[in-house]
FIVO-506898 format. One line per 8 residues: their letters; for each residue x, y, z of N, C-alpha, C, CB. Coordinates in pm, 1 decimal. Glycine has a CB too. Example, Ala and Ser with C-alpha at 12.3 -4.5 7.8 and 13.67 -1.06 7.14 Angstrom:
! residues 2
as	1319.0/-569.0/780.0/1230.0/-450.0/780.0/1320.0/-330.0/780.0/1130.8/-447.3/904.6  1285.0/-225.0/708.0/1367.0/-106.0/714.0/1290.0/3.0/787.0/1408.4/-59.8/572.5
END
This chain:
! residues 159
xxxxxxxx	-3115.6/923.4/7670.5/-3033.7/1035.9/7637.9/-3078.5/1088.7/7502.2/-2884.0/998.0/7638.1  -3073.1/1212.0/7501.2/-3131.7/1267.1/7386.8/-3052.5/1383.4/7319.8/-3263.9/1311.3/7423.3  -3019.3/1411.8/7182.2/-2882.5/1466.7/7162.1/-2979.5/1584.7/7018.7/-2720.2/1308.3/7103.1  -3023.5/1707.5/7040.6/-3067.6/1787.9/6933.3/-2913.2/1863.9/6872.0/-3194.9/1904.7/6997.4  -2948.9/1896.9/6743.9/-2816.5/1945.8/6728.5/-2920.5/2036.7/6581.8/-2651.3/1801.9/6699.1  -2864.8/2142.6/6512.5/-2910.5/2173.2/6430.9/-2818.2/2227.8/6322.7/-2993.0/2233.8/6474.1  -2770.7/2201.3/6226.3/-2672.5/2256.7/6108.5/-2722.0/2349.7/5990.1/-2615.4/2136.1/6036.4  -2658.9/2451.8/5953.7/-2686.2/2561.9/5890.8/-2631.9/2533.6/5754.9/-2633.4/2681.1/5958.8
xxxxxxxx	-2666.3/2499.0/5644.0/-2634.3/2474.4/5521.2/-2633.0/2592.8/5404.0/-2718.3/2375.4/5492.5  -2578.6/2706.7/5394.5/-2604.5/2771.9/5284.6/-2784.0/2869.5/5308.7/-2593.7/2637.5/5155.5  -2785.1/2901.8/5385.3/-2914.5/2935.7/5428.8/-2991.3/2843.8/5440.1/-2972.0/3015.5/5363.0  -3016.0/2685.1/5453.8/-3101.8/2604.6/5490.1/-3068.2/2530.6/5613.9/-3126.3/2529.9/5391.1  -3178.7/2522.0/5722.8/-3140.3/2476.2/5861.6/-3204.8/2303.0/5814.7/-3236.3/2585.4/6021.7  -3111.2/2238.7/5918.0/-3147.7/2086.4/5830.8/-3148.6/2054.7/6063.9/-2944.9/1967.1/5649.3  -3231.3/1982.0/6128.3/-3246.3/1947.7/6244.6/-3200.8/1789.0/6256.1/-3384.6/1982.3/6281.5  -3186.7/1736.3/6311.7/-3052.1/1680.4/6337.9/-3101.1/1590.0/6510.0/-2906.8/1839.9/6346.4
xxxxxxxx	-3180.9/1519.3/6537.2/-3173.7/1496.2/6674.0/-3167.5/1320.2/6690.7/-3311.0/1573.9/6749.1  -3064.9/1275.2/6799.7/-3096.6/1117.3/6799.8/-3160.2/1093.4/6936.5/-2954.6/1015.3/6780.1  -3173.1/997.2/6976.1/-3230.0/929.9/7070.6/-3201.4/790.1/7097.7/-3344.0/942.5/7052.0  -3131.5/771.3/7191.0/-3082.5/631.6/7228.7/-3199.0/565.1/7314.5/-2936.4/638.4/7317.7  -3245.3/503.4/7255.5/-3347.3/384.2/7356.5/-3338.9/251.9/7303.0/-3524.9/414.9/7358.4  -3382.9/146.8/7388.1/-3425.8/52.7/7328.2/-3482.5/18.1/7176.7/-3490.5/35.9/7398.5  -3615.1/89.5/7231.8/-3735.2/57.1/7091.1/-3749.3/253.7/7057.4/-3963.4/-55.6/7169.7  -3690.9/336.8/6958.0/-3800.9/474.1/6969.0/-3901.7/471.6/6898.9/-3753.0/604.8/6930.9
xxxxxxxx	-3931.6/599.8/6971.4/-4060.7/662.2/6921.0/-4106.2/663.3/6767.8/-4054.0/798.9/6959.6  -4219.6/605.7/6711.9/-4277.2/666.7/6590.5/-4224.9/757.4/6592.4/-4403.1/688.6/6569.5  -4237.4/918.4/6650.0/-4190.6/1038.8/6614.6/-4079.6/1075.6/6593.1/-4216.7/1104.5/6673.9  -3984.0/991.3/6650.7/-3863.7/1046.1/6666.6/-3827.1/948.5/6475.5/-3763.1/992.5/6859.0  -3865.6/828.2/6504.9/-3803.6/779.3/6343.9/-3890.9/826.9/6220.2/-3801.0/599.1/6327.1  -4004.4/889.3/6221.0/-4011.1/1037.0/6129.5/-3942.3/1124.7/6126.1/-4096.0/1110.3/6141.9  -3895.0/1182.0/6191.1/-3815.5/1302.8/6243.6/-3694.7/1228.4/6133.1/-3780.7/1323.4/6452.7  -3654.1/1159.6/6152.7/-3557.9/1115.3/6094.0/-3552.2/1051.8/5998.5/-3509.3/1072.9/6146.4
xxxxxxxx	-3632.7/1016.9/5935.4/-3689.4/1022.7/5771.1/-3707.2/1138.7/5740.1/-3822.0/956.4/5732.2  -3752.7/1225.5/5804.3/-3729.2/1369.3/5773.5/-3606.0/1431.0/5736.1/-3762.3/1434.8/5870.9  -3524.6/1446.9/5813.3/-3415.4/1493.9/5796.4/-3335.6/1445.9/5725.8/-3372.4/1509.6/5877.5  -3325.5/1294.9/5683.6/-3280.9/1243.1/5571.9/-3325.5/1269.5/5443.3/-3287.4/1136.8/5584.7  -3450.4/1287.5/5433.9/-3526.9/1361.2/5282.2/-3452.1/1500.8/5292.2/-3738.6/1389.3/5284.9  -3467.6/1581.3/5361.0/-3397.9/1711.3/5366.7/-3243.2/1714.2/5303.4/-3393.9/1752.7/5520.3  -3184.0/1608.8/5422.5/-3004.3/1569.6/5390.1/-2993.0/1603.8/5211.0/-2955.7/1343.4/5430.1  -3057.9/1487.0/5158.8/-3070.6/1428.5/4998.4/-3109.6/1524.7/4934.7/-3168.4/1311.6/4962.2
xxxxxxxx	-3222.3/1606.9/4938.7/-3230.7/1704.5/4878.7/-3157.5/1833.7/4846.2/-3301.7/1717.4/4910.2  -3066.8/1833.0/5008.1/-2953.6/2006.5/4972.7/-2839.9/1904.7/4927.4/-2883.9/2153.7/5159.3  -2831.5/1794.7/4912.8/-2734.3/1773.7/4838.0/-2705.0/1730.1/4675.8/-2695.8/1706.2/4904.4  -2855.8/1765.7/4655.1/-2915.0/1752.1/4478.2/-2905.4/1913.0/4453.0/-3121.7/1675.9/4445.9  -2987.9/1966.8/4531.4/-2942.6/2111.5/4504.9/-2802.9/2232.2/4486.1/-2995.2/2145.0/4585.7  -2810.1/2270.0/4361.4/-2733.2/2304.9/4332.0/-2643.8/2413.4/4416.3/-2773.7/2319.1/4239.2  -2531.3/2442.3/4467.8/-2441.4/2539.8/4588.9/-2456.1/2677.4/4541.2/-2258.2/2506.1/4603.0  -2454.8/2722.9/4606.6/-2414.4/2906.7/4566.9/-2372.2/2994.6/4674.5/-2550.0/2998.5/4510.8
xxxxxxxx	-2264.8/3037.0/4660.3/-2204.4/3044.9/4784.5/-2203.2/3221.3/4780.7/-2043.0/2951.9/4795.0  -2216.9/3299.2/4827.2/-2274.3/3429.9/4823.7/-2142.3/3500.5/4828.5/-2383.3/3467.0/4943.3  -2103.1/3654.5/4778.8/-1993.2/3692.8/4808.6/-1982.5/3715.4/4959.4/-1966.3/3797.1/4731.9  -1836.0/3745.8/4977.5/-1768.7/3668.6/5126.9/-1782.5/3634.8/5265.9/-1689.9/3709.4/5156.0  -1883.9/3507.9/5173.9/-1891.7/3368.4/5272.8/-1810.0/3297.5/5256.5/-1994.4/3281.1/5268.2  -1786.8/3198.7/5365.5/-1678.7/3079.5/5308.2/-1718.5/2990.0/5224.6/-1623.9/2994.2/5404.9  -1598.8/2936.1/5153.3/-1680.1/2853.7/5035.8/-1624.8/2704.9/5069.0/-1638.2/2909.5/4854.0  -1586.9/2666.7/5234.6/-1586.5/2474.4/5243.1/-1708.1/2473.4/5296.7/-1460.6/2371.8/5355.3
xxxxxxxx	-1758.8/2334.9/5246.4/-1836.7/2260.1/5343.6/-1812.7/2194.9/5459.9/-1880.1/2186.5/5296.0  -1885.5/2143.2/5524.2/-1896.6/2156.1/5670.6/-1785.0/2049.7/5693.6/-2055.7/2124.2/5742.9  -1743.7/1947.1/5607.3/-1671.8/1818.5/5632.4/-1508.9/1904.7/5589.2/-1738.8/1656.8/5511.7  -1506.8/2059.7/5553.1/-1357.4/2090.8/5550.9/-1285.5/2087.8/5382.3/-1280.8/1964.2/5656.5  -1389.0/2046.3/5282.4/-1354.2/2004.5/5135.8/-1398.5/2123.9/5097.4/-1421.8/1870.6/5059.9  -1288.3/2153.3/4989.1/-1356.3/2286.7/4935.0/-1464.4/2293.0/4818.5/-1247.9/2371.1/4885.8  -1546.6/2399.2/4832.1/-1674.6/2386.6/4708.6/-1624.4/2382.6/4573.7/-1781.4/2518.4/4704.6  -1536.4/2429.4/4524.8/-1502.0/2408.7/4396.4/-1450.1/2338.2/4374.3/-1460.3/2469.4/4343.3
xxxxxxxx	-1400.5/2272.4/4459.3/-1354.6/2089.7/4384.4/-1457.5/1992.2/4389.8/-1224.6/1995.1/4474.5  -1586.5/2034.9/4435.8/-1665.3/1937.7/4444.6/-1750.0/1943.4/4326.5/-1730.9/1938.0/4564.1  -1776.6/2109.1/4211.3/-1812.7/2107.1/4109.5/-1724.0/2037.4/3971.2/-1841.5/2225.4/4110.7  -1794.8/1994.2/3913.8/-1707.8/1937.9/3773.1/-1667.3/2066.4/3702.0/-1809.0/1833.7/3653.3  -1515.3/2012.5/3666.6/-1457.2/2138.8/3550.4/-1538.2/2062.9/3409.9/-1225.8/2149.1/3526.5  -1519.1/2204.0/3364.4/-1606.4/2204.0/3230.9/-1534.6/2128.2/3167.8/-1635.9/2332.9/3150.7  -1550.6/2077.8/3063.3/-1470.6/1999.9/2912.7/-1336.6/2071.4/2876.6/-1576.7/2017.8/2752.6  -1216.2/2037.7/2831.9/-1108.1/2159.4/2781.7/-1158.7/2183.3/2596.4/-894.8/2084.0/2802.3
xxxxxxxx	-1174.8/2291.0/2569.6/-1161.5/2358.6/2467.6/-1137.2/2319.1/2366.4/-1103.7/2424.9/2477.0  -1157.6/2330.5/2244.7/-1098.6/2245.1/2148.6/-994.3/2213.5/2038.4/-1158.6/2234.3/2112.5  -919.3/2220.1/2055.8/-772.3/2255.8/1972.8/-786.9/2355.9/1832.9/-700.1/2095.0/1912.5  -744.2/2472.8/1847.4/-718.2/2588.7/1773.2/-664.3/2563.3/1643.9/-634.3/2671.9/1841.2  -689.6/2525.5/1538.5/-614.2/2490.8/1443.8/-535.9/2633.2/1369.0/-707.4/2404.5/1352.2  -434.9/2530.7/1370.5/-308.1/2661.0/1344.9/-271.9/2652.6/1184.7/-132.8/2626.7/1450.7  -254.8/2760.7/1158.3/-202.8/2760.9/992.3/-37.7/2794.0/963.4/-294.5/2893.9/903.8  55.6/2707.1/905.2/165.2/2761.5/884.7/190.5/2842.8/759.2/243.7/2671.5/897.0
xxxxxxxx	246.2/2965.0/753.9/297.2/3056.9/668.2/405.5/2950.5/585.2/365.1/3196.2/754.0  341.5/3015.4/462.7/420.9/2874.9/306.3/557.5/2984.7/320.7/303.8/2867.0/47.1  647.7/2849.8/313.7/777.3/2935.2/297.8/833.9/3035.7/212.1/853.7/2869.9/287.5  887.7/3124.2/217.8/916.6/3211.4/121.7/979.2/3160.3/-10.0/994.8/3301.5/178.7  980.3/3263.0/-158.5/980.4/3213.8/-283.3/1176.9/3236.6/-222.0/875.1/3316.6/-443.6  1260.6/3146.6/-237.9/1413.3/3204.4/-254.2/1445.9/3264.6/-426.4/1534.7/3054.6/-212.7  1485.6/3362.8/-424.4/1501.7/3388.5/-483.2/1713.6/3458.4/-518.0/1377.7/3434.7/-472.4  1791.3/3374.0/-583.0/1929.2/3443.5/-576.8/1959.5/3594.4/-580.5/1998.0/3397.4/-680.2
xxxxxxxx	2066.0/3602.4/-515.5/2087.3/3706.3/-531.9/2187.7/3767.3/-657.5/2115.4/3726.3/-420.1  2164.0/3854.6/-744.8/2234.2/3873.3/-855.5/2348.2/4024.8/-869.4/2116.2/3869.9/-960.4  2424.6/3987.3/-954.7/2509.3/4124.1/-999.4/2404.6/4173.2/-1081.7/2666.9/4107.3/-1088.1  2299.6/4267.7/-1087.0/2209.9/4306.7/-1161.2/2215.2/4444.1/-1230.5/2112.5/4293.1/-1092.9  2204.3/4487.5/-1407.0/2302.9/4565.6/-1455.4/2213.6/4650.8/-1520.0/2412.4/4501.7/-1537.6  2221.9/4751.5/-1602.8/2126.3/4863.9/-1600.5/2066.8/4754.9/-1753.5/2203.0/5072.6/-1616.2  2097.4/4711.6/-1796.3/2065.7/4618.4/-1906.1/1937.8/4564.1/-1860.5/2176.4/4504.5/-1933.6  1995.3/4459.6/-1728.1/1869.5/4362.4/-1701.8/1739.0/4439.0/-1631.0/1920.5/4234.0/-1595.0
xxxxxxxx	1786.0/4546.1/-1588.1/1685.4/4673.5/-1540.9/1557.1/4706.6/-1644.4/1783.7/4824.0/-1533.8  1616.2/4723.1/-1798.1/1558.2/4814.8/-1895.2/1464.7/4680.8/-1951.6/1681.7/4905.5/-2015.1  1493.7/4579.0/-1911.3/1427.6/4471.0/-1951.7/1292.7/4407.8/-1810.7/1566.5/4357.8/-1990.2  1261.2/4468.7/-1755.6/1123.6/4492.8/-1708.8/1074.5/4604.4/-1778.2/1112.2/4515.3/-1562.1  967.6/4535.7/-1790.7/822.0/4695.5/-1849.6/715.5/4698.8/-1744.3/697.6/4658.7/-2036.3  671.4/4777.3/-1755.1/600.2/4830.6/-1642.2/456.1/4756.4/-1745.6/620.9/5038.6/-1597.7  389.9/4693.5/-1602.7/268.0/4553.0/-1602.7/329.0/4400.7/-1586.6/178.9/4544.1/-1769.6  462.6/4405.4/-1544.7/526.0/4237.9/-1548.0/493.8/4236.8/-1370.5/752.8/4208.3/-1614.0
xxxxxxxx	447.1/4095.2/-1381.4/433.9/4075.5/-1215.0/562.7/4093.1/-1139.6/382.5/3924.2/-1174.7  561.4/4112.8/-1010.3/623.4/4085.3/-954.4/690.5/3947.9/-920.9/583.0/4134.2/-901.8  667.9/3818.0/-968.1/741.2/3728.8/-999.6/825.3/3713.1/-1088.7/693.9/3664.0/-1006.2  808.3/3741.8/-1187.4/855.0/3789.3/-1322.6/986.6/3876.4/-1304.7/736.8/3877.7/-1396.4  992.3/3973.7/-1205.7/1083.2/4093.4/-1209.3/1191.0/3961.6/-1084.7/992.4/4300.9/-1133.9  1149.8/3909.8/-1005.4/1213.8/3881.4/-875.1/1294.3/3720.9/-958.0/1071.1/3860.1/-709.8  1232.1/3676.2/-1027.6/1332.2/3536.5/-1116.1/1415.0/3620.7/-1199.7/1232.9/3405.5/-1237.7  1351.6/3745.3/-1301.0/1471.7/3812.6/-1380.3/1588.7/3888.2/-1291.3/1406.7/3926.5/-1480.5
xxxxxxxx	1587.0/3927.5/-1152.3/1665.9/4052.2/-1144.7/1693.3/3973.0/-976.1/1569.8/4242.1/-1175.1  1626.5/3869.3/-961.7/1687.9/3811.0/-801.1/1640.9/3878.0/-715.2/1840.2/3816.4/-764.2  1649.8/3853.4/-612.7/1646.1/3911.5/-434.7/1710.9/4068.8/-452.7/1778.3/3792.6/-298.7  1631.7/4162.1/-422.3/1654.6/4261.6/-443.6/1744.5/4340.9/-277.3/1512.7/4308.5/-503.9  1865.4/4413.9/-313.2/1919.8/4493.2/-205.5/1842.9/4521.2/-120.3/1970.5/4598.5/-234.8  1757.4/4595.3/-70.6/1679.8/4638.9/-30.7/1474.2/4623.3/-70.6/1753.3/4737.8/-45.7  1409.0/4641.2/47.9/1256.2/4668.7/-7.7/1177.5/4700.8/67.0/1189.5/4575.0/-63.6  1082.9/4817.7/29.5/1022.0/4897.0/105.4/878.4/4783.2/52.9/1038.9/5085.7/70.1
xxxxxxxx	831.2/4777.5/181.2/650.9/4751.5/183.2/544.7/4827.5/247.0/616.4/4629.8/245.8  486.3/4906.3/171.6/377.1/5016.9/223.0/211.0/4943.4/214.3/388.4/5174.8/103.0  122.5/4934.6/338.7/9.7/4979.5/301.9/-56.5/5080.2/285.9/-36.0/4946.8/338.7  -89.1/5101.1/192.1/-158.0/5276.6/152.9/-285.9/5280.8/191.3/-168.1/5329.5/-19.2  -324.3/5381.7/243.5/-469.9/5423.8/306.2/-575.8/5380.2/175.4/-479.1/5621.0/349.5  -556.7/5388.0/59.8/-697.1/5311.3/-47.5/-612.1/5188.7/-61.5/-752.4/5398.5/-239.1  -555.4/5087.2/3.4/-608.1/4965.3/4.7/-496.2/4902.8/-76.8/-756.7/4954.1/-49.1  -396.2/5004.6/-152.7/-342.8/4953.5/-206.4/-150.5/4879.5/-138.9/-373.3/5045.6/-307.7
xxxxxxxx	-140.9/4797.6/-195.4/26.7/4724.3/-138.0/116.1/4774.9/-247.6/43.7/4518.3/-133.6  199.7/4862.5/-169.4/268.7/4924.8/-288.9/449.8/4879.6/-217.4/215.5/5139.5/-311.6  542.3/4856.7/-345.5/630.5/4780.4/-278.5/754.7/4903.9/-389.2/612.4/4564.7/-299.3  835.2/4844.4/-278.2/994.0/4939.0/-391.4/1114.2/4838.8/-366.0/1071.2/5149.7/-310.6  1162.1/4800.7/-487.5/1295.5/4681.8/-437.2/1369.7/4794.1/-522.8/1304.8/4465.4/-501.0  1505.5/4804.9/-472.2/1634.4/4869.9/-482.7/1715.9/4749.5/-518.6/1684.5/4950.0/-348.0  1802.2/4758.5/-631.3/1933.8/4683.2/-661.7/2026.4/4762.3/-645.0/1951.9/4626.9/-789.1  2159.4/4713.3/-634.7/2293.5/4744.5/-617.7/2344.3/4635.3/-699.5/2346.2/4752.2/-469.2
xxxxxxxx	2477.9/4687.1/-771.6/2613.4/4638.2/-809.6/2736.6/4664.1/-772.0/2628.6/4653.4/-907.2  2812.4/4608.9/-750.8/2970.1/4699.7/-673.2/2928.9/4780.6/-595.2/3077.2/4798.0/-767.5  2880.5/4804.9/-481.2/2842.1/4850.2/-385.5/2763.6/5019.0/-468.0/2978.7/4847.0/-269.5  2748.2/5083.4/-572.4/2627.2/5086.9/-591.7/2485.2/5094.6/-671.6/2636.0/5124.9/-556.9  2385.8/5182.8/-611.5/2299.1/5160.2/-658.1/2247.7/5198.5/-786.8/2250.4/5177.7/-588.9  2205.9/5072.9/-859.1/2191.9/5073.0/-1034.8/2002.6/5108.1/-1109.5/2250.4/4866.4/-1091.5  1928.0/5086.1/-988.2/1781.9/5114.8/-993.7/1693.8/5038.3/-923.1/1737.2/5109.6/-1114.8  1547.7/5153.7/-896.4/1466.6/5071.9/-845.8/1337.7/5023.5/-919.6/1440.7/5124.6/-738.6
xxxxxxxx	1293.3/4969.3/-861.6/1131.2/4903.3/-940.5/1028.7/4904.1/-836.9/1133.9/4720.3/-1001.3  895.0/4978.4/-896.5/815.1/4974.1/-817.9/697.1/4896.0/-792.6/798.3/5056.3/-820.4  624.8/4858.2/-765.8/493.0/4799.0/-770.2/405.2/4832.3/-699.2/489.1/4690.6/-755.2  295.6/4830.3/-773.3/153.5/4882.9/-671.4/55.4/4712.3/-700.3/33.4/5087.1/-769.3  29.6/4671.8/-615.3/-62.5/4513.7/-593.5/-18.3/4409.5/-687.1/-238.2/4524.9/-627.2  139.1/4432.8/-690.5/206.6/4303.1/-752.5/237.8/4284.1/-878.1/140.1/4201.6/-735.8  230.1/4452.8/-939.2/270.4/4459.1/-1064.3/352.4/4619.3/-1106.9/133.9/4425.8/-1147.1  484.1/4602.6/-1181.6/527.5/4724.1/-1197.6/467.0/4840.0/-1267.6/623.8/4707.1/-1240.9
xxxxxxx	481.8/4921.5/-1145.4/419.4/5045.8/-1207.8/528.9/5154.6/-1299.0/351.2/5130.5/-1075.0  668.4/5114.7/-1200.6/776.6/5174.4/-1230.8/925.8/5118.5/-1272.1/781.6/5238.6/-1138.4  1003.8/5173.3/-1363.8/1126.8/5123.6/-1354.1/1190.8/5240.7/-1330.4/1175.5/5045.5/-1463.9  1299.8/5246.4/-1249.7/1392.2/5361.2/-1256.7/1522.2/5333.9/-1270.0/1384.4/5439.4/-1151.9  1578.6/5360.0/-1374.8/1770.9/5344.7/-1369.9/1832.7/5410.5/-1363.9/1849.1/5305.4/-1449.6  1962.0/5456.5/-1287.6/2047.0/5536.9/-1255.7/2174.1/5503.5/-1316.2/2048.8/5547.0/-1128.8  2200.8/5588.9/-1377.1/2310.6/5552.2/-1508.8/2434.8/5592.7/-1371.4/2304.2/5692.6/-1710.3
END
């Protein structure tokens, strides 16, 4: 009895035939060293599965589980933002106002005069960070202070 069969691999035909006898043929157990060199080889060779073809192999497993996933990525190191300066909040009076001069940092103004009511933060088209804190007393407003890159440019008091 003699059984040919032939399987289609990804565009490679791989032949496939047995033979039940006693003793076979020289030819037939070439044949089949053959097809075993063949077997081994499309299965060293790398898959490529063409757009829509199917992508299992013949045993029903799908092709992409049979490739290795790549390595995962390598952890993103994250930076945390330093907590903000607290600064109190004050009854702040046209006195403690007149006592910034214009060139005191902005640290300087925010320990003398506290957490300010309000504050505007602008980036300006030349580059510069220009800031405006507003105080209040008794609901109101006693002056503002300005800064351009962290230093007063302005004091303003409202009598």
């Amino acid at each position: 009895m003699r059984l040919l069969a032939t399987f289609v691999f990804l565009g490679t035909s791989v032949v496939i035939s047995t033979v039940r006898a006693e003793t076979p043929p020289a030819s037939v157990m070439d044949a089949a060293k053959a097809n075993e060199a063949a077997a081994t080889a499309s299965r060293k060779a790398p898959r490529t599965v063409p757009a829509g073809a199917p992508s299992s192999d013949s045993d029903g497993s799908d092709a992409a589980s049979a490739t290795p996933t790549p390595p995962p990525a390598p952890p993103v190191p994250t930076v945390e933002a330093a907590a903000p300066l607290e600064f109190p909040v004050k009854d702040v009076t046209a006195q403690d106002l007149a006592g910034i001069k214009v060139g005191a940092r902005e640290k300087e103004v925010l320990i003398a005069l506290g957490t300010p009511a309000s504050r505007i933060v602008l980036a300006d088209d030349d580059g510069h960070l220009r800031k405006s804190y507003q105080y209040w007393a008794n609901g109101k407003p006693v002056g503002t202070i300005r800064l351009d890159n962290g230093l007063v440019v302005k004091v303003e008091i409202r009598h």
